[in-house]
VOGU-3710 file (C-alpha; in Angstrom, 3 decimals, decimal comma):
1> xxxxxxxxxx> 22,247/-4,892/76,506  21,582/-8,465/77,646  20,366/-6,886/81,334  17,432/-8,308/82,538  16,566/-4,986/84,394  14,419/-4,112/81,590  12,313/-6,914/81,784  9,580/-5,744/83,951  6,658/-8,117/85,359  4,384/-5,992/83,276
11> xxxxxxxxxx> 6,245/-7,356/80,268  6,625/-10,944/82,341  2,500/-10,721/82,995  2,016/-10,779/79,201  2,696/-12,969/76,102  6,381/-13,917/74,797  6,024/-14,265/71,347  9,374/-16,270/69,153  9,030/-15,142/65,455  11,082/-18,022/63,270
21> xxxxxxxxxx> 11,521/-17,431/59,432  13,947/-18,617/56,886  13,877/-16,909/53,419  13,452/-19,838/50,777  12,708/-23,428/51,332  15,971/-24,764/50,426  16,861/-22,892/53,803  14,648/-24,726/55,320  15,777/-27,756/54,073  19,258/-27,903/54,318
31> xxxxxxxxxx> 20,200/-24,883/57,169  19,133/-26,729/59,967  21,481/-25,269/62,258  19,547/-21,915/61,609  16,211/-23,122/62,079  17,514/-24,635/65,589  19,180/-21,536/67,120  15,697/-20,216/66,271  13,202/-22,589/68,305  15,781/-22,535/70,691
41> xxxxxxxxxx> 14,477/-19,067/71,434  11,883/-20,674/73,436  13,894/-21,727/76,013  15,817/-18,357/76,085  12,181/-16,684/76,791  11,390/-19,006/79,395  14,759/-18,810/81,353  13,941/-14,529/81,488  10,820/-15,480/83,534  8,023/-15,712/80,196
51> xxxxxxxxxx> 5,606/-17,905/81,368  3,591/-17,847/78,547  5,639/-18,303/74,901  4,144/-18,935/71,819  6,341/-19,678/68,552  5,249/-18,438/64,909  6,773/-20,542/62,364  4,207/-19,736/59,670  6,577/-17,935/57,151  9,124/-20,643/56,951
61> xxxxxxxxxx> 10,053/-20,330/53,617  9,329/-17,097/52,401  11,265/-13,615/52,174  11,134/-10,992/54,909  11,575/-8,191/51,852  7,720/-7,441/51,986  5,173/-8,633/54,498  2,964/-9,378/51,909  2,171/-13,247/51,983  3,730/-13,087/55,748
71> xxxxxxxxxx> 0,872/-14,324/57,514  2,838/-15,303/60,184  4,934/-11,205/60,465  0,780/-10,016/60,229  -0,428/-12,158/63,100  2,557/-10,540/65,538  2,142/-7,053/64,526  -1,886/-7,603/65,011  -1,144/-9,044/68,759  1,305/-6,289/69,477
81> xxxxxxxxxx> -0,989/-3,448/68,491  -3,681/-5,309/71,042  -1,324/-4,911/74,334  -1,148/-8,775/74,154  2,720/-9,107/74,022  5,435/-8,275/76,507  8,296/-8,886/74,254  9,247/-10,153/70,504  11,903/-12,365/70,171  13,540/-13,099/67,011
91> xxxxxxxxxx> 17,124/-13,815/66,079  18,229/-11,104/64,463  16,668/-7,876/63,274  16,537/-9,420/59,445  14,451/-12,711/60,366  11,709/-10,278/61,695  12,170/-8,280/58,620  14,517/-6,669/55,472  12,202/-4,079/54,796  12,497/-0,299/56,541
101> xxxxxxxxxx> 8,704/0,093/56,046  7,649/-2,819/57,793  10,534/-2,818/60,669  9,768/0,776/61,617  5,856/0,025/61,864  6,917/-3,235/64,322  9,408/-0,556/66,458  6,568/2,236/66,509  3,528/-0,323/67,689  6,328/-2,289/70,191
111> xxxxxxxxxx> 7,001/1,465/71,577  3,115/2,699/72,155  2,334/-1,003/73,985  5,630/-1,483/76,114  6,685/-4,390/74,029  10,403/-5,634/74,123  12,639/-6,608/71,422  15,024/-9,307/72,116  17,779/-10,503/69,520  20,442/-13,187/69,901
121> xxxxxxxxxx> 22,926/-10,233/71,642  20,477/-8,208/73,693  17,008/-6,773/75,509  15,973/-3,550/73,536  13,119/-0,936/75,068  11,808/0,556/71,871  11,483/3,504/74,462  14,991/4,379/74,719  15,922/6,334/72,587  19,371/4,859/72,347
131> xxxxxxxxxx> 17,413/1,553/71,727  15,538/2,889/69,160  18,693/4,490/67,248  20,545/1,128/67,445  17,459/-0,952/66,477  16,653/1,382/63,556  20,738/1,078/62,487  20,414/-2,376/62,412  16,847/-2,374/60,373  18,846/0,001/57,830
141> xxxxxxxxxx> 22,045/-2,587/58,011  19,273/-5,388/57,126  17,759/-3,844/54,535  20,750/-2,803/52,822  22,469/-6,106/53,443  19,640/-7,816/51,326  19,817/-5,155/48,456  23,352/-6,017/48,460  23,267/-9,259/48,160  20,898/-9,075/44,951
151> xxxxxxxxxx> 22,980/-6,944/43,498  26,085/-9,108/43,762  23,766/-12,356/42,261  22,397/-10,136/39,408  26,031/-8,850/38,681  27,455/-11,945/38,673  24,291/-13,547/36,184  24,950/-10,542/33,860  28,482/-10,972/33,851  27,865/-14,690/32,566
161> xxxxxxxxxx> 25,098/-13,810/30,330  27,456/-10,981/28,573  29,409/-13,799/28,149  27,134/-15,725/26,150  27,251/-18,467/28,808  24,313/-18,447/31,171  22,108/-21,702/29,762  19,243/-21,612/32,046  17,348/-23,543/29,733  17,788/-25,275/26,200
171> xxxxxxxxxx> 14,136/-25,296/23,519  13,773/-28,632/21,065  16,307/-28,415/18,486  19,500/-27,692/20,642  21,685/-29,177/23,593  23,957/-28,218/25,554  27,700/-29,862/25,497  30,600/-30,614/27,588  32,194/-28,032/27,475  28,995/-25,705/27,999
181> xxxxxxxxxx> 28,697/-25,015/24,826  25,228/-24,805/22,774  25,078/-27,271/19,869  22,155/-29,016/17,614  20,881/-31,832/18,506  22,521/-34,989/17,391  19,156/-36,205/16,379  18,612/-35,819/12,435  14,804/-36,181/12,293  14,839/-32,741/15,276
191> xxxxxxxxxx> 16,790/-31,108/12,752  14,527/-32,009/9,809  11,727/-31,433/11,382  12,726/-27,715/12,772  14,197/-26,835/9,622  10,830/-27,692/7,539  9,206/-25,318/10,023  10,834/-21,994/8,636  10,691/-24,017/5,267  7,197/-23,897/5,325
201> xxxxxxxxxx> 6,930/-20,114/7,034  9,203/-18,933/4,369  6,534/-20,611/1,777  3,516/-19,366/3,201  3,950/-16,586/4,801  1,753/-16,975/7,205  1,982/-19,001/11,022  -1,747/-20,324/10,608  -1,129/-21,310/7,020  2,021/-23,206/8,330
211> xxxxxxxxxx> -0,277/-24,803/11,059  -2,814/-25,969/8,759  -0,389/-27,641/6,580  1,394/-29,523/9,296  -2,007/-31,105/10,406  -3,217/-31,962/6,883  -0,005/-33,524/6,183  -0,216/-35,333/9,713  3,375/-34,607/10,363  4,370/-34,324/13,681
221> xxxxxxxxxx> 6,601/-31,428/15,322  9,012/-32,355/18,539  8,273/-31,130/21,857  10,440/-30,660/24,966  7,691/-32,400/27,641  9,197/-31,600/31,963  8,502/-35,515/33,300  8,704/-35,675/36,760  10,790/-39,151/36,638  12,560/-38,427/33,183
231> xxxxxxxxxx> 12,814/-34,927/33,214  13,462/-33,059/30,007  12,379/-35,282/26,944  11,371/-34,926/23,221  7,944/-35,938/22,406  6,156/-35,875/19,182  2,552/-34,260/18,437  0,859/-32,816/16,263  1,406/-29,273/16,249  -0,602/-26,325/17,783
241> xxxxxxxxxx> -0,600/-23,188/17,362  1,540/-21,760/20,007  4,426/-24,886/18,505  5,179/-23,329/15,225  4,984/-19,672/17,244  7,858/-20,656/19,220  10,256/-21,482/16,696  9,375/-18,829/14,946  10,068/-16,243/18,191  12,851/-17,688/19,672
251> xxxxxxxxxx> 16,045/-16,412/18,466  18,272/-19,139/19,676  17,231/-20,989/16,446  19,114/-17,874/14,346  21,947/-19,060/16,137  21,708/-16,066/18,401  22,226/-15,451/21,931  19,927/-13,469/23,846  18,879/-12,816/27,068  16,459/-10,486/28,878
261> xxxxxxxxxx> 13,758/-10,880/26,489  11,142/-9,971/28,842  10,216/-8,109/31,971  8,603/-8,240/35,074  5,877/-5,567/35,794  4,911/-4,494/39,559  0,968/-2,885/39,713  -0,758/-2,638/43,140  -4,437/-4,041/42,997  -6,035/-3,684/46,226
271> xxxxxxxxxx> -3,205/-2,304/47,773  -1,464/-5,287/47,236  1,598/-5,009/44,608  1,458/-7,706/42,734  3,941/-8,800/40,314  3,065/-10,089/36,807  6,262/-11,432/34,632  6,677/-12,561/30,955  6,237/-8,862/29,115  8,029/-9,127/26,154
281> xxxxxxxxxx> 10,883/-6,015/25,055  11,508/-4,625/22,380  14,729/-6,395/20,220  16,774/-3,236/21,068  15,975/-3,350/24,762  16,925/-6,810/25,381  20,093/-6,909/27,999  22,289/-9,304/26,469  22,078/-10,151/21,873  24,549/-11,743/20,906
291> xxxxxxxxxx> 24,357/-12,774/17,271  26,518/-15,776/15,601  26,857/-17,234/19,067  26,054/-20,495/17,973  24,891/-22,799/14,601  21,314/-21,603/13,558  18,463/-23,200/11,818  18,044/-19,927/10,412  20,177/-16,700/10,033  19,751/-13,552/11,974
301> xxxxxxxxxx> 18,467/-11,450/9,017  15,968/-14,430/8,122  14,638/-13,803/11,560  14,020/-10,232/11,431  11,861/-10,719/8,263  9,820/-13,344/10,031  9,258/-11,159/12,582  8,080/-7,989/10,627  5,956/-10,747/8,313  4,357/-12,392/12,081
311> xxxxxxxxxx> 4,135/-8,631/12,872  2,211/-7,462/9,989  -0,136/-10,296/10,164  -1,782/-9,413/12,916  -4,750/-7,327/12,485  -5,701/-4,128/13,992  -2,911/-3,750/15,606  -1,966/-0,466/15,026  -2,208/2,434/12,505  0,249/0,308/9,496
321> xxxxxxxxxx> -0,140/-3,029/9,967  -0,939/-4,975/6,742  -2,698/-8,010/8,453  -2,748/-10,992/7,125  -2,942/-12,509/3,432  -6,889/-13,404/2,506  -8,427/-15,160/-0,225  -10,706/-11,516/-0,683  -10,907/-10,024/-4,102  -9,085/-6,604/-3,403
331> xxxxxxxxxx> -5,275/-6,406/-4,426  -4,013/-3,767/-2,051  -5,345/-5,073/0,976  -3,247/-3,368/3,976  -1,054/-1,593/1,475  -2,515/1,878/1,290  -2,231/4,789/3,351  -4,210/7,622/3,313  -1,920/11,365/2,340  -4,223/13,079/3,746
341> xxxxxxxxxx> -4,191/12,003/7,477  -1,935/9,205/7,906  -4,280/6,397/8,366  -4,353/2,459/6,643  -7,040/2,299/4,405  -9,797/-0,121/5,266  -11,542/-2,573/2,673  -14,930/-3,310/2,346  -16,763/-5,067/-0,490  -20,503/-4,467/-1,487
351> xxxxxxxxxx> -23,454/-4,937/-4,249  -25,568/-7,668/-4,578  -22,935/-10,976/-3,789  -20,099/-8,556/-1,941  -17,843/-8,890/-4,868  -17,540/-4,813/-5,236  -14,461/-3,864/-3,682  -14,183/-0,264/-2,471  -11,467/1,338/-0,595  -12,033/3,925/2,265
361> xxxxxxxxxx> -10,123/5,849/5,054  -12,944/6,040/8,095  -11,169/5,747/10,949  -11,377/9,084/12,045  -15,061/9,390/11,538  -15,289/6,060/13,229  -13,054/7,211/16,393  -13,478/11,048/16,454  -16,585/11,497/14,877  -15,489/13,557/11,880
371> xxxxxxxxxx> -16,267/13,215/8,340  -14,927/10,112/6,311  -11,458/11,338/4,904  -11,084/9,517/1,029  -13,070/6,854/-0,758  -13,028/5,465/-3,735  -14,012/1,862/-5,905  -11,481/-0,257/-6,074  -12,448/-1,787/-9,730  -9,887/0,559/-11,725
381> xxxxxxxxxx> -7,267/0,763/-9,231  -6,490/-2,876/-9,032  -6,395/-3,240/-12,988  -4,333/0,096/-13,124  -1,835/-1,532/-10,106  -1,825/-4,982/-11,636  -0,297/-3,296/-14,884  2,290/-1,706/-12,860  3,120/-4,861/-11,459  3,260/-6,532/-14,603
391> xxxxxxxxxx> 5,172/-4,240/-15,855  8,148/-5,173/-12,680  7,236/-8,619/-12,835  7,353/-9,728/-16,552  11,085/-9,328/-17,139  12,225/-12,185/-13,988  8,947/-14,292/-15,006  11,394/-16,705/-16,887  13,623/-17,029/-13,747  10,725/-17,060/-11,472
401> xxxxxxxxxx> 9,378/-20,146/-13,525  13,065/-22,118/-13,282  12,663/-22,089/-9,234  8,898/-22,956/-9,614  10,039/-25,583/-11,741  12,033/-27,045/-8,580  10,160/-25,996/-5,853  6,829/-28,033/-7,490  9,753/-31,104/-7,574  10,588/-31,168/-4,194
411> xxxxxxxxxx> 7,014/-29,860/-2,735  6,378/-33,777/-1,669  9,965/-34,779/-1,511  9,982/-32,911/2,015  6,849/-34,729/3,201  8,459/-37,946/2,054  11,885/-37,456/3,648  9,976/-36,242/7,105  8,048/-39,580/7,011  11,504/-41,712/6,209
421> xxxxxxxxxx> 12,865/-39,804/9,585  9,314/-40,981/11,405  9,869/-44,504/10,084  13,459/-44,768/11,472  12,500/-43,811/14,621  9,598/-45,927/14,737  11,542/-48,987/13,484  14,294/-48,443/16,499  11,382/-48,240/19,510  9,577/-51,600/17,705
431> xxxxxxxxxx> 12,916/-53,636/17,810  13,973/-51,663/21,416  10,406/-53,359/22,512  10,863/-56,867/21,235  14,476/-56,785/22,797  12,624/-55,781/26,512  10,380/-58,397/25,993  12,604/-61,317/24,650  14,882/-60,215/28,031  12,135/-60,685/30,210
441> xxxxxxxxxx> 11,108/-64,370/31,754  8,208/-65,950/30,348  6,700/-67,067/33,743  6,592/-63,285/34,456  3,541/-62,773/33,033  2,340/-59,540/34,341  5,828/-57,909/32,991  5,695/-59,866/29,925  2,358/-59,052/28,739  2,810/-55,253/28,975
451> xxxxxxxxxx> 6,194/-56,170/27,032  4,230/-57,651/24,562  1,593/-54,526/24,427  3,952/-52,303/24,007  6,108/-54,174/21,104  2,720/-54,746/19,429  1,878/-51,125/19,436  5,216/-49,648/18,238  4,873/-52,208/14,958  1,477/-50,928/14,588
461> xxxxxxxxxx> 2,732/-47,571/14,212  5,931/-48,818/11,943  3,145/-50,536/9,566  1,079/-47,463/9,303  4,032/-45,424/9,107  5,101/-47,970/5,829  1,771/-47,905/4,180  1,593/-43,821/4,380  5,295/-43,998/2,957  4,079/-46,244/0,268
471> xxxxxxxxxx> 1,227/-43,963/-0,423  3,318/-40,726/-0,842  6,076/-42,680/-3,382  2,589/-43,611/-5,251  1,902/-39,966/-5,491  5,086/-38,789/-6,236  5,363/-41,651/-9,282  1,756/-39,994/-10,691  2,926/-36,244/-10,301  5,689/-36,139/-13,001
481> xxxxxxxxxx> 7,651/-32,569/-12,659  6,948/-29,780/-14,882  8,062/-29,374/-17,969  11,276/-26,919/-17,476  10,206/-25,788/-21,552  6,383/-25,575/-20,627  7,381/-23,640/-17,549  9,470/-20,845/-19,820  6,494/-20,895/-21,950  4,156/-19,676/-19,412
491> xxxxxxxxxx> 6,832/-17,397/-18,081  6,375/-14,703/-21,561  2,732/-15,548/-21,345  2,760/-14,094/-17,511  0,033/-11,477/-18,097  -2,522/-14,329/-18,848  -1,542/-16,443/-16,117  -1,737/-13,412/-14,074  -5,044/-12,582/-15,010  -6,052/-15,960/-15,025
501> xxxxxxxxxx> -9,478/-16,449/-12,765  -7,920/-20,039/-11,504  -5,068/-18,036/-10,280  -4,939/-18,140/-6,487  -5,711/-14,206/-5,514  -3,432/-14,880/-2,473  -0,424/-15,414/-4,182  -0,762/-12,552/-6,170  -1,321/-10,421/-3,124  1,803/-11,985/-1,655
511> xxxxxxxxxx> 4,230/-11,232/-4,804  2,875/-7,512/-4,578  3,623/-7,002/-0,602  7,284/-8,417/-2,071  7,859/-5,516/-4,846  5,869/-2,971/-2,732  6,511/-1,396/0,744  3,463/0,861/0,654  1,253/3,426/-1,753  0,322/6,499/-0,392
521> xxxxxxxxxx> -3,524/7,497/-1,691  -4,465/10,889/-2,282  -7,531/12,831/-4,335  -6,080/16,017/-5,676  -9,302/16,698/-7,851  -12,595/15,127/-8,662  -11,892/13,250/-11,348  -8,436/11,664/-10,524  -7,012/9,552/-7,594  -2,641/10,276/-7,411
531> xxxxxxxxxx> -0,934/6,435/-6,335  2,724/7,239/-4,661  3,731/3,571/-4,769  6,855/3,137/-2,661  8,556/0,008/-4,141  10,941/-2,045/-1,976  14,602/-1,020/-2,608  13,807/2,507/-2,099  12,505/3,817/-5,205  8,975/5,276/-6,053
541> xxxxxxxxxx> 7,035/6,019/-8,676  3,402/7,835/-9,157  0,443/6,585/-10,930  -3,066/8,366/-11,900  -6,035/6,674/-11,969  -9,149/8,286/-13,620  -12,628/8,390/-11,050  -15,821/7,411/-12,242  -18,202/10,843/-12,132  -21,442/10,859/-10,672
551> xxxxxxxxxx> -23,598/8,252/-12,573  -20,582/6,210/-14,170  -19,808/2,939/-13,312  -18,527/-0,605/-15,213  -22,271/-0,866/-17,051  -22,167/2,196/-18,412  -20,859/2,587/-22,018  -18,492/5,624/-22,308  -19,525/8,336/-23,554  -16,835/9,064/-26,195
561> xxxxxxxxxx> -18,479/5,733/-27,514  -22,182/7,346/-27,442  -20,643/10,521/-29,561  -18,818/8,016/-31,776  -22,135/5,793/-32,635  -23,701/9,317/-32,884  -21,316/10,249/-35,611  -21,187/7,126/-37,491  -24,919/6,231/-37,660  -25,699/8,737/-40,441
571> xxxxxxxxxx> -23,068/5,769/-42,698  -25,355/3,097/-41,881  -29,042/4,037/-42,595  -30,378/0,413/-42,976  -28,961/-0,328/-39,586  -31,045/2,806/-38,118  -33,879/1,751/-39,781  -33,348/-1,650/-38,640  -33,774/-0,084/-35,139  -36,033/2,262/-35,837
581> xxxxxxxxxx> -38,283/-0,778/-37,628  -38,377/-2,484/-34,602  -35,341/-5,094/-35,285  -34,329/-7,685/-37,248  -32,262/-11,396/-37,778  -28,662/-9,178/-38,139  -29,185/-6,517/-35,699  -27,531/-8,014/-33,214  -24,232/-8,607/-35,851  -24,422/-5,221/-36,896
591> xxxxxxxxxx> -24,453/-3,346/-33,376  -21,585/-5,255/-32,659  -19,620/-4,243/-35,808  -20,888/-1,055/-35,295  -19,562/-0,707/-31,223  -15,825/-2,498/-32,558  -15,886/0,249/-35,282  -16,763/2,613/-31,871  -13,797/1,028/-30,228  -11,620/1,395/-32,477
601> xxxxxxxxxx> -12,383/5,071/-33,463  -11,470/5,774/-29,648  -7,977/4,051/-30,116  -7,288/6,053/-33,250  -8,502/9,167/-31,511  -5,469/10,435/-32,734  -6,258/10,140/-35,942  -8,766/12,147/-38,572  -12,279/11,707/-38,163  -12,875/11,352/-41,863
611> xxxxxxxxxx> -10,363/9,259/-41,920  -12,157/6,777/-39,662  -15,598/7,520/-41,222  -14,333/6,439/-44,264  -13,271/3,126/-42,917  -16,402/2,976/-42,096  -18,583/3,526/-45,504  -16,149/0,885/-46,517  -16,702/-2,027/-44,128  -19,297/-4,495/-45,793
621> x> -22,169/-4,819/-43,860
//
């Protein structure tokens, strides 16, 4: 194969072209031997008569799988096609290229132009057909050598991971030991800090919520910051927004193992496949969960309910998701579903100052152009669904108010005990400074007075950390804890604090989305809307609500009060010709006796009309 009798001066008239590659840059770092035997080719060309060689050494450093980003595999294939080259030189058939695609498009061109191929073991006339066969079984061999070779890697890195002991990388909050194991940090104020994270979600119920009250607080968060002289290091910041996402998404802080989280996604844009990683799975299409691996912050069920809660907060995304928790009027926010097609029920409020809340299910008129499915005014329907509640809540009010009673204690407690952690901290770096700077000579003075910057700046932050310290103790001093007897008090009177207008409307959205999963809305006549409220736990229960008909509405008097003042006016003939007269100084009183006696005829409708009228002739005017 090495005969020189194929070498032809046609092939000697034209260009000798040496194609060097090596697949990563460690390669080209540290295989030198590889790199040498390659240039070397030069020489090789030269002593078989090339007078003209030229050497492309542009895709040092990158993988022959693809010739995508190969500018240097591009430029030979462009000066073959052009008649330019007489022969290719390369050391072997996979530093020219590990792809069938590409290699057979090189052999093809090399075989229309007369172009040699010549290896480390031989000359090779694309021509021949016994050539061609053995270059094409060593393409194959190339190709299949690198798919082999991945395979064995990935086998070997799922093997580990199964294991639960790949650690390609460690978030804030964890370490890894000696013996390879994954452990908490040995730093307390880490731990504190993490833990008042999920404290706080847990609380709130909410990630932005969370954020907000880690910035009005001013407490900071650690950070894992990548320096390029210290490496991996803890920093602390105020959070942002993507901070309190990732402990909340990362399941190594449930003391879980996992691995294979996300995905990498290949899409050709101008027929170029480019590949885009970081797509998150599904939990039940992750390769490797392994749960209890390791000491959590949280538990593994904890973590699936902040994921459905993160997961329902989002809005519009998709047909059920609640959203978020708002400060709006309307009670059932995200929690109804239309029977009759399926869809969440949107909320919109109108009238004069947009404190009417109505409910309605448009989507489909909105996407398809039909008509709008249900809709209704959501006035009755909360007070009917607040009784309900009521009605769940009022017997675990007292027990409710026991762990208010103790939460309220230690709501500043965990500010406090955050800031003592700060202080500690900031205590050790002020006397780690003064010790650098009473080390350091005197005479030095361009070391000593950054020294001295630096000591003077960590006891500026250990004297503001002291005064906010002092501040909170001051609070805590003037916000006694609740009364444990006033507490229980308020716990039977739960249906006034419930309906209470200084009663945050968020939290009583929040203790409904705890009793109920969902309510399923449908209108099975005109003048009734049917509630299928599916409680948590499994059970359900229906509810009717009466509609308002045409012309009705919350300024209306009823009209079984109309036919009741009807009835009883005949009794009270100085009060009709009060009215009639034009008024008087007790009309006012006497309609108002007159719409209680209404009122209360339409409680006792149960009763005898007589009866009532009779009560009536004998009420003094």
């Amino acid at each position: 194969m090495m005969s020189k009798e194929r070498i032809q001066p046609e092939h000697l008239s034209r260009l000798a072209m040496v194609y060097v590659r090596q697949s990563s840059m460690g390669q080209v770092r540290h295989h030198l031997e590889s790199q040498r035997r390659q240039y070397d080719l030069a020489g090789h060309a030269k002593s078989l008569g090339f007078a003209q060689v030229e050497v492309i050494d542009e895709d040092l450093g990158k993988s022959g799988a693809s010739a995508v980003g190969r500018l240097g595999f591009q430029r030979l294939v462009a000066e073959v096609s052009l008649g330019r080259v007489g022969a290719v030189f390369g050391l072997e058939v996979s530093r020219l290229a590990r792809n069938n695609r590409d290699w057979y498009q090189l052999l093809d061109l090399c075989a229309l132009m007369n172009t040699l191929i010549v290896d480390a073991e031989g000359i090779y006339d694309p021509r021949q057909l016994n050539d061609r066969l053995l270059l094409g079984l060593k393409g194959t061999m190339s190709e299949a050598e690198l798919g082999w070779i991945k395979q064995r890697a990935n086998e070997g890195l799922l093997a580990k991971a199964r294991r639960g002991e790949l650690i390609l990388g460690l978030p804030v909050g964890y370490e890894k030991s000696r013996d390879h194991r994954i452990e908490k940090t040995s730093d307390r104020r880490v731990q504190k800090a993490i833990e008042s994270v999920f404290k706080k979600f847990t609380e709130l119920g909410s990630m932005r919520q969370v954020l907000l009250w880690f910035r009005q607080e001013l407490v900071e968060l650690p950070v894992m910051e990548d320096d390029a002289q210290l490496g991996h290091r803890v920093i602390w910041r105020l959070p942002i927004y993507n901070t309190i996402l990732r402990f909340l998404q990362n399941p190594i802080y449930a003391g879980t193992y996992a691995f294979g989280r996300t995905t990498t996604r290949t899409q050709v844009v101008e027929g170029i496949a480019r590949k885009t990683r970081g797509h998150r799975r599904n939990t039940d299409e992750w390769t490797v969960l392994l749960p209890h691996h390791h000491e959590g912050y949280i538990s593994w069920e904890t973590y699936g309910r902040n994921q459905k809660i993160i997961t329902d907060n989002a809005q519009m995304k998709g047909l059920m998701v609640k959203g978020s928790v708002r400060q709006g009027k309307s009670l059932l926010a995200g929690l109804l579903r239309c029977g009759h097609c399926g869809r969440r029920l949107r909320v919109c409020y109108c009238g004069k100052d947009g404190s009417v809340v109505r409910y309605n299910c448009r989507d489909a008129m909105i996407n398809h152009g039909t008509k709008n499915c249900i809709s209704f005014g959501g006035s009755k329907v909360d007070v009917a669904m607040e009784k309900e509640i009521l009605r769940v809540l009022t017997p675990g009010a007292i027990e409710a108010a026991m762990d208010t009673s103790t939460k309220a204690t230690d709501e500043k407690a965990e500010t406090k005990r955050l800031v003592e952690l700060e202080l500690r901290e900031a205590k050790y770096q002020a006397e780690r400074a003064q010790r650098q700077y009473d080390v350091v000579e005197p005479e030095n003075r361009l070391v000593a007075e950054t020294l001295e910057q630096r000591w003077n700046t960590a006891m500026e932050r250990v004297r503001l950390l002291e005064n906010r310290l002092d501040l909170l103790g001051q609070e805590q001093e003037r916000q006694s804890p609740p009364d444990r007897s006033m507490l229980l008090s308020l716990a039977r009177e739960f249906p006034s604090v419930w309906s209470n207008p200084n009663t945050d409307n968020r939290m009583k959205k929040r203790l409904i989305r705890l009793l109920v999963e969902e309510i399923v809305v449908r209108l099975p006549s005109a003048t009734e809307i049917e509630f299928i409220i599916h409680w948590k736990g499994g059970k359900h229960s229906r509810l009717l609500v009466p509609r308002n008909r045409t012309g009705q509405h919350s300024h209306v008097t009823d009209r079984e009060i109309i036919d009741v003042v009807r009835d009883l006016a005949p009794y009270f003939p100085h009060v009709v010709n009060t009215i009639s007269g034009g008024g008087g100084e007790d009309l006012d009183r006497q309609l108002h006796e007159l719409k209680d006696l209404a009122l209360q005829f339409v409680e006792r409708r149960g009763e005898d009309l007589d009866q009532v009228l009779a009560l009536a002739e004998a009420m003094p005017l």
